[in-house]
C-alpha positions in Angstrom: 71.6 -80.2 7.9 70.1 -77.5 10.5 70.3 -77.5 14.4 66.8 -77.7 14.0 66.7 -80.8 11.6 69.5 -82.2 13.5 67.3 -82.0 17.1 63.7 -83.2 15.1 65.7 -86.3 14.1 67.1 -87.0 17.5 63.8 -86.6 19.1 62.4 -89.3 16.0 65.1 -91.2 17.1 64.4 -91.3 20.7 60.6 -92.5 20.1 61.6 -95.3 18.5 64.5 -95.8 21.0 61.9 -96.0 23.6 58.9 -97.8 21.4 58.4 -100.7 23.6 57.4 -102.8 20.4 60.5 -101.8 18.9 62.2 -102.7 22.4 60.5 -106.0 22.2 61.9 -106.6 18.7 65.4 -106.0 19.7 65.7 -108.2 22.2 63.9 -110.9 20.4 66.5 -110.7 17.8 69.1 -110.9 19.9 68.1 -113.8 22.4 67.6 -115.2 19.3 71.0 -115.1 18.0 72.8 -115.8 20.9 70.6 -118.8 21.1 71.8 -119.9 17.8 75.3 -119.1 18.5 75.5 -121.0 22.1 73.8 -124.1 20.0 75.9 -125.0 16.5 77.9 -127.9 16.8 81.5 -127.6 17.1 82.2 -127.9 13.5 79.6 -125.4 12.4 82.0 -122.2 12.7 80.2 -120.9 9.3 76.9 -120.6 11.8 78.2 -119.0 14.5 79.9 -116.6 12.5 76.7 -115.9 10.9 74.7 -115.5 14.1 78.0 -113.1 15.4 77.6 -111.0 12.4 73.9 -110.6 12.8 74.2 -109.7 16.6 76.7 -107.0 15.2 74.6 -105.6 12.8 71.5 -105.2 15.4 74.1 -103.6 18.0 75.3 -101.2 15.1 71.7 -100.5 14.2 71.2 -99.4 18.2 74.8 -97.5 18.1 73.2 -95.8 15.7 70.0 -94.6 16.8 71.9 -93.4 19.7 74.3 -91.4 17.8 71.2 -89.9 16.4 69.6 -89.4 19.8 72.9 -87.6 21.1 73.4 -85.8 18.0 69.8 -84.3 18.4 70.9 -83.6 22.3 73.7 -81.4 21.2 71.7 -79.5 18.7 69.2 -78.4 21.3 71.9 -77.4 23.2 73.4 -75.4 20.7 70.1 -73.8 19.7 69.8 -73.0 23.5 72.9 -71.2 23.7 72.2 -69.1 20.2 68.5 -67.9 21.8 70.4 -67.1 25.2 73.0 -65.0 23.3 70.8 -63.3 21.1 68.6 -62.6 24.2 71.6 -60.5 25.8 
């Protein structure tokens, strides 16, 4: 993949980082789980599993949009630096 590619896909990455809907979504998720996690019975280990897994999986989907976002960072840097050395 291109600098260039690399940067256009942080930048996609940031929009919907900092779509408020998006936002919104997110956090419903996760209040969400954590309420069903902080509510099984004692016995129900199975549930909160499942609601731990699910919290885990939305934290890795945000891990990842980040990665994106600073992988998009350091190709515009990069790009930067090439224009400033070819400008010499």
């Amino acid at each position: 993949m291109s600098l260039d590619d690399e940067r256009q896909r942080g930048l996609l990455a940031e929009t919907l980082r900092n779509n408020p809907l998006l936002k919104e979504i997110f956090q419903t998720l996760k209040d969400s789980y954590i309420t069903d996690w902080s509510q099984t019975e004692l016995s129900d280990a199975e549930s909160r599993e499942q609601a731990f897994y699910l919290l885990k999986a939305l934290n890795d989907i945000e891990g990842q949009i980040d990665s994106i976002i600073s992988t998009g960072k350091l190709a515009s840097q990069q790009m930067q630096s090439i224009v400033r050395k070819n400008n010499k």
